[in-house]
N, C-alpha and C positions, 0 to 999 in steps of 0.2 A: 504493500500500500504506500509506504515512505515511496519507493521509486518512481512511481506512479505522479506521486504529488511532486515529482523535482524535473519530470522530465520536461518542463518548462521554462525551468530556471536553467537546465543545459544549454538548450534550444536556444534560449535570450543572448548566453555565453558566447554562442559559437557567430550567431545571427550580428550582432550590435557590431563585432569588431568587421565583419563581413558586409553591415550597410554602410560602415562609415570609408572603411577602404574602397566601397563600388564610389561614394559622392565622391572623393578626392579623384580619385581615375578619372570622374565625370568632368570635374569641376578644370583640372590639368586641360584636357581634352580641349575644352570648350574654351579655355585662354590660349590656347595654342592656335584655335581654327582661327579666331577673331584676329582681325589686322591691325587692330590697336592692342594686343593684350596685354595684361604686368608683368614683366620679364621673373623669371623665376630668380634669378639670380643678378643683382642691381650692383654700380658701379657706385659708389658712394665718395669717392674722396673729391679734396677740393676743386682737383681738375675737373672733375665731370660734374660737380654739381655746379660751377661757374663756368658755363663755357656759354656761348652763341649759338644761335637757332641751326649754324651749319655745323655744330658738336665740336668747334674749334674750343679748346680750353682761353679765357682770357685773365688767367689768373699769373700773376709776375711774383717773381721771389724779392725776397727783399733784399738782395744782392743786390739783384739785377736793378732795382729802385732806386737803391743809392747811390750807384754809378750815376744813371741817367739824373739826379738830383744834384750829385757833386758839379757833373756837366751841364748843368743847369737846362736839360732837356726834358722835363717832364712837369707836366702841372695836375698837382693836386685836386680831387673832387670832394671835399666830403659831404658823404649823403645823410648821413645824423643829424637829428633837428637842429634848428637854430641853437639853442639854449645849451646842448651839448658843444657842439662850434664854439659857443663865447666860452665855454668852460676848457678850454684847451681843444688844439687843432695843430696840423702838422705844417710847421714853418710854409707861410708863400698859399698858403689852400685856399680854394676858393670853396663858399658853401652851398648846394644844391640839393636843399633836405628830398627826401623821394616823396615824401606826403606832400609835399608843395612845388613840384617840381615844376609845373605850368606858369607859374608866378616866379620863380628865382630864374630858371632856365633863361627867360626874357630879358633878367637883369643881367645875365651872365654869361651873356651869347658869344658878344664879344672878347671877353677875356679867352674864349676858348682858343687855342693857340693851334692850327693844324700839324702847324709844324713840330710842335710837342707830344709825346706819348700823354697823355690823358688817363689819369693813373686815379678811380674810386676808390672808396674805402667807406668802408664804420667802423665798428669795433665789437666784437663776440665771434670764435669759430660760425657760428650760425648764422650770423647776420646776412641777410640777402638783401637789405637798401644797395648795397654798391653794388650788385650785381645787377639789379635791376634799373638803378641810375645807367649801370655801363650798354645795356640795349639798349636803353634808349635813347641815349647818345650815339652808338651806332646805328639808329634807325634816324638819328638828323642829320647823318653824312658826316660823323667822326669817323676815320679807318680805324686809328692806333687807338684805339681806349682799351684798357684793362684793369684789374681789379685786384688788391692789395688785401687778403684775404686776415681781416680781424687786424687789420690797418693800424688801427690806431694805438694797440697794445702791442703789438710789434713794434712800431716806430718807436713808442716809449720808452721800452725794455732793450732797443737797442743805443737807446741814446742820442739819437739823433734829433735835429732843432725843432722844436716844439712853441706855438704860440698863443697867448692866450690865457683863460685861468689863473 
């Protein structure tokens, strides 16, 4: 009689691990068919998370920043509000918060230098103001714009001229 009363609690055993391995097989399947679907396996670091609509990475070392800084070939973007700006900003920057950027842009068309690498930044691994300041700089016919990845904690911790604050 016991065996009787359990052979459904087997049945549940063998069944649950068996529908949920049929939806994933399903679920695979069905991201694979679709021509948009989530890649199973994502590329995460800074390169690929800051790059151009043509998967160009637009992310500069701070090497390579300081050179073009010393050579006085590159002008500063920062895309962090106002109020951060006035609390300290990287020597020579100019300020294009990305929450206002329709209104600074206008004021600061001018100053954009072509002839200069056009170098975003904010401050946090995460922050995507400059990254999205940097498109759309390149969608107003900037070529060289690129993106100084958690900019403004770098610049500091390396010591380099700081203004403001």
């Amino acid at each position: 009689m016991v065996e009787n009363e359990l052979k459904p609690i087997y049945r549940a055993l063998w069944q649950t691990p068996a529908l949920v391995g049929l939806a994933l097989l399903l679920a695979v399947g069905v991201n694979q068919w679709r021509p948009r679907g989530i890649p199973l396996v994502g590329d995460w670091s800074a390169d690929a998370r800051f790059a151009d609509d043509s998967g160009h990475s637009l992310v500069i070392p701070l090497e390579k920043v300081r050179e073009l800084f010393e050579r006085d070939e590159v002008l500063f973007v920062d895309a962090r509000p106002e109020y951060q700006y006035q609390e300290g900003h990287i020597s020579g920057a100019l300020v294009i918060p990305w929450q206002e950027v329709d209104r600074y842009f206008m004021e600061a068309v001018e100053q954009l230098d072509e002839g200069r690498t056009i170098v975003t930044y904010c401050d946090g691994e995460s922050c995507d103001l400059s990254h999205e300041l940097a498109l759309f700089l390149k969608d107003m016919g900037f070529s060289d714009v690129r993106v100084l990845v958690n900019g403004w904690t770098v610049w500091k911790r390396a010591g380099l001229p700081t203004e403001g604050g």
